[in-house]
N, C-alpha and C positions, 0 to 999 in steps of 0.2 A: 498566514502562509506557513505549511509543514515545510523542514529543512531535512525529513527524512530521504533516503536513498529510495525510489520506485524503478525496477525492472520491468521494463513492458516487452510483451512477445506476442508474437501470435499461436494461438492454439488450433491447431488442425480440429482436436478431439472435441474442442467444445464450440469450435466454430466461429473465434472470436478473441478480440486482444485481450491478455491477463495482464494486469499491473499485481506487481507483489512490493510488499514492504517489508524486507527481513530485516529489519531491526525489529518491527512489532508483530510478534508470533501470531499467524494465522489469517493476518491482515493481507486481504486480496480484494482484488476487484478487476471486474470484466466489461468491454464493451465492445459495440459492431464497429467504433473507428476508435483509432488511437487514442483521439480526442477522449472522447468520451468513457472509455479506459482513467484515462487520467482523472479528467471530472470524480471521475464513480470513487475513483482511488483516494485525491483530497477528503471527499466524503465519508468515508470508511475511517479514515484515519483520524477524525476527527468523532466519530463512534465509537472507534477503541481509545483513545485518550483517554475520552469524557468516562465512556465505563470504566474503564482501568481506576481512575480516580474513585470513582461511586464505591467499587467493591474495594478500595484501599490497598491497590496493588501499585506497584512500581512501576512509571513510564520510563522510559529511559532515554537520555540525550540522545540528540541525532548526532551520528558520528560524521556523517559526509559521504564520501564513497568510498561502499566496502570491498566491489571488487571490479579486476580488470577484464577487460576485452583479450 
């Protein structure tokens, strides 16, 4: 289980909910229900870890939540 912060929204443009994870640059994921937004999201985040690690780059602590409503 990731303790990172995920934004989820819906996107008009692309038709579908975006999960973002700003703590991990780049780290997004999409899906047709929320749900599976999120799925897609754990998944992702545990593809940027794993790489991050491979290429010797820096992960970085999950902070919690970054921002407010």
């Amino acid at each position: 289980m990731n303790r990172y912060e995920i934004i989820l929204y819906w996107s008009a443009e692309d038709d579908a909910f975006i999960a973002e994870v700003p703590e991990l640059a780049g780290c997004a994921a999409d899906g047709a229900t929320r749900q599976e937004a999120l799925t897609n999201a754990e998944a992702v985040i545990s593809e940027w870890i794993e790489t991050a690690r491979e290429l010797g780059r820096p992960v970085p602590e999950p902070k919690g939540r970054l921002l407010f409503a």
